[in-house]
C-alpha positions, -999 to +999 in steps of 0.1 A: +419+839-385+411+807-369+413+775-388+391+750-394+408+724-375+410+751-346+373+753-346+367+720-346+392+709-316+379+743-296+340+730-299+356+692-288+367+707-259+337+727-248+314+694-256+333+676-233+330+706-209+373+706-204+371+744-214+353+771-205+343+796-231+353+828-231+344+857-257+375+865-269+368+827-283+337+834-291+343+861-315+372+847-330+348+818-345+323+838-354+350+860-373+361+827-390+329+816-395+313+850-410+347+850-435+342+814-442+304+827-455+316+852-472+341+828-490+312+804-502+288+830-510+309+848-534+320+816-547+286+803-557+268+834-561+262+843-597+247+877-608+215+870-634+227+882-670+211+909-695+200+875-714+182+862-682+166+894-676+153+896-706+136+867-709+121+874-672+107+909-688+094+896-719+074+864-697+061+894-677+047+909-707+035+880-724+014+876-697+003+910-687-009+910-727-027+878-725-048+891-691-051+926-710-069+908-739-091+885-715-102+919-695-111+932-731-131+902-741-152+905-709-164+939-717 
């Protein structure tokens, strides 16, 4: 896997057009890069508890309950 200091120095070079891209390049960043995603995402990706659930469910209800009693006062 490439680092990031290798990614950084390969897109220097192609700026300054010194280097011409070639896929094998171009997939080895984009492997780096897609792992580098996957890194952060797991790190900052947190599952919603039971607790949040619940409280999503029961504000669901609360309102379907207050709409189901305006419905009935308009008959």
């Amino acid at each position: 896997m490439m680092e990031e200091s290798e990614i950084k120095e390969l897109v220097e070079k192609i700026s300054d057009g010194k280097y011409k891209v070639e896929n094998n390049d171009i997939f080895r960043v984009m492997v780096a890069l897609n792992n580098r995603v996957k890194q952060l995402y797991k790190q900052t990706y947190n599952p919603p508890t039971n607790n949040d659930l619940n409280k999503v469910i029961h504000t669901v209800l609360d309102k379907m309950n207050t709409l189901e009693k305006k419905i009935k006062d308009l008959k």
